[in-house]
C-alpha positions, 0 to 999 in steps of 0.5 A: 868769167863772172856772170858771162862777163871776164874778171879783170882788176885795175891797179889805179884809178885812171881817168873816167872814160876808160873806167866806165868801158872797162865797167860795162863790159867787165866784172872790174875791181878797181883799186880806189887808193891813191897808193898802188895796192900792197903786194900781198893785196895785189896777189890776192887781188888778181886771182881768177882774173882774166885780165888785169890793168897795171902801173909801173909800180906793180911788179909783174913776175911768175909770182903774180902769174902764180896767183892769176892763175892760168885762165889770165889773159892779157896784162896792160901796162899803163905806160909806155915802158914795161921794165915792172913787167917779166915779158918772156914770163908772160910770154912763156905762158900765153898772157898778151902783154899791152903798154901805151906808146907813141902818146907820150912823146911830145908831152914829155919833150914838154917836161924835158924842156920845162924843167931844163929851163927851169934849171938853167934859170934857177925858177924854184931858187927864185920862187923860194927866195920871194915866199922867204921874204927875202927879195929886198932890191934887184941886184947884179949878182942875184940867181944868175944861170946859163943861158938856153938859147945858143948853147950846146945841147947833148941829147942821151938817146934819139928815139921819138923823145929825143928828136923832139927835144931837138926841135926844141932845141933848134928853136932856141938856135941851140947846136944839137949832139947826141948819142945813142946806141944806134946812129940816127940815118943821114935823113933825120940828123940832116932834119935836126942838124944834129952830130952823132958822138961817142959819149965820151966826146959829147959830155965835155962839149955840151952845156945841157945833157937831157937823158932819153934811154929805155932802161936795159942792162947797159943803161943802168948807172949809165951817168955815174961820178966817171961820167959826171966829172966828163961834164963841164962845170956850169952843165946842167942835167936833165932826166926824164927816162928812167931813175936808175940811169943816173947814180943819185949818190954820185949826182948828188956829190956832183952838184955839191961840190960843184962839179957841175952846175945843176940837176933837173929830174922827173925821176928818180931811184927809187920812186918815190925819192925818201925825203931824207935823200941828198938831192933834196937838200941841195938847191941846184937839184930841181925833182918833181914827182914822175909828170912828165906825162902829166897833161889831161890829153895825154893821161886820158889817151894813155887810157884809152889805150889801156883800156883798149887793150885790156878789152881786146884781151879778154875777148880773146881778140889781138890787142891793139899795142902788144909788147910781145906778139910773139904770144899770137904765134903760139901754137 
C-alpha cells in the first residue's frame, strides 16, 4: 500500500475509462510504450505490488511471482486466454488469476469471417494490383477465387467462437462440419445443422477450414504437413486462435506449392511474425496483427473487465472473472 492506496502496474496502456478507475483508487504505474515493457523492466516494475494488469505478452511465471513479491494479490489478464500465464503457480501461492471472456466472441467471429472472405476472394492481391499500376482492362481470367456461399465449411473447435462462425456461415447457405474434442449436444448441432466428424474425415471434404481451439498440449502443431496434405487443393485456411496451432513452415510449403489454395491469419507463431518469414513472401497468405478483438466496443469492455478485476483483487474482494477460483477455497 502507497499512502493507503495498493500499488499495482498496468503493462499497456488500455482505453481511458479503465485507467482513470484504476487511477482514482490505486498507487498505479502505467507502462506508457506501445512495446510491452522488456522483461528485466517488467520484474523491476512489479515489485511491491499488490496487483498487476497484464497482456498476453508478459509471461506470468514463478520468476514474476519471485519479484512481486508475497503481498501480490491478483493478476488480470487482458484477454480471454491466459497460455502467458503459470495458473497453478499463481494458485499455489494465493494470487487471484482474472481474464476477460465472453466479450470476445462475436467480434472475433467478425474477423474470422472477414478475413475468410478476404481470401476467398483474393481483396489484398486486388488491392496491390490497383496501387501497382497494373489493372489495364477487365479480363476473364483476373484474380479469380472460390466462391463462400454454398461451400462446405470445417469449423476446428465449436465453443462460442466457433458456433458464431457457423451462423455466419449458414447465411451464406454454406453445409457446416466441424470438429471438436468434445461433440456438440443434439440441440445446438440441430441449431446450426451442423455434422460433427473426425478430423481426418472433415479436412478432405471442406473448401474452407476456420481454426478455434484453446492452445493446450494436443493443439500445438495441430495443422501440420500431414494435415495440410488431407485438404483439398482450392481450401482455404483461416486462424484466429492461437499461432502455434498451425506449423507456419508447413503452411508456408503448402501454399506455395500449391497444395492448398490460400491462408488467412490473425495470428502467428511468434507474434510479431519477423519480416523475413515465408509466409510474407507469398501472395495467397493474408496475415494481419492480432485484431481480431479489435473493435472500440470490445476493447473498451475487455477493460472494463480488467480493471474490474483488478479492482476487486486488491480489495481483497472475489473478482468478477476468475480463472482459478480455487484460490478463494484456500484455507
Amino acid at each position: 500500500m502507497t499512502d493507503g492506496r495498493p500499488k499495482v502496474f498496468v503493462a499497456r496502456l488500455i482505453p481511458d475509462e479503465a485507467i482513470a478507475s484504476i487511477n482514482a483508487a490505486c498507487d498505479a504505474q502505467v507502462w506508457q510504450d506501445e512495446l510491452p515493457p522488456p522483461r528485466a523492466t517488467l520484474l523491476d516494475a512489479i515489485r511491491g505490488c499488490d496487483g498487476v494488469l497484464t497482456l498476453l505478452t508478459d509471461k506470468v511465471d514463478d520468476e514474476f511471482l519471485d519479484a512481486a513479491g508475497s503481498q501480490l494479490k491478483v493478476v488480470s489478464n487482458y484477454a480471454v486466454g491466459f497460455d502467458n500465464v503459470d495458473v497453478p503457480a499463481c494458485t499455489a501461492r494465493g494470487v487471484a488469476v482474472g481474464n476477460t471472456p465472453g466479450v470476445l466472441t462475436e467480434t472475433t467471429a467478425d474477423l474470422a469471417w472477414a478475413l475468410l472472405m478476404a481470401a476467398a476472394r483474393r481483396l489484398p492481391e486486388g488491392d496491390r494490383y490497383v496501387r501497382a499500376g497494373k489493372w489495364k482492362t477487365w479480363g476473364p481470367l483476373l484474380l479469380l477465387g472460390p466462391d463462400v456461399h454454398g461451400a462446405t465449411i470445417g469449423i476446428v473447435g465449436f465453443g462460442r467462437i466457433g458456433q458464431a462462425v457457423a451462423r455466419r456461415a449458414a447465411g451464406f447457405g454454406m453445409t457446416i462440419l466441424y470438429h471438436d474434442v468434445q461433440r456438440a449436444s443434439p440441440e445446438v448441432e440441430a441449431e446450426f445443422g451442423a455434422i460433427f466428424l473426425p478430423l481426418e474425415e472433415l479436412l478432405p471434404r471442406v473448401d474452407f477450414v476456420s481454426l478455434h481451439v484453446n492452445l493446450t498440449h494436443d493443439t500445438h502443431g495441430l495443422i501440420n504437413a500431414e494435415k495440410l496434405s488431407w485438404m483439398k487443393p482450392p481450401a482455404v485456411l483461416v486462424n484466429t486462435s492461437r499461432g502455434p496451432v498451425v506449423n507456419g513452415s508447413d503452411l508456408a510449403a503448402a501454399l506455395r506449392s500449391g497444395q492448398i489454395f490460400a491462408a488467412a491469419l490473425d495470428v502467428t507463431d511468434p507474434e510479431p511474425i519477423p519480416a523475413d518469414d515465408p509466409l510474407l513472401s507469398l501472395d495467397n497468405c493474408l496475415v494481419v496483427p492480432h485484431i481480431a478483438s479489435a473493435s472500440r466496443a470490445t476493447r473498451g469492455k475487455m477493460a472494463e473487465m480488467a480493471a474490474a478485476n483488478l479492482l476487486a483483487g486488491v480489495r481483497d474482494e472475489r473478482i468478477p472473472t476468475p480463472v482459478n477460483p480455487e484460490v478463494y477455497e484456500r484455507t
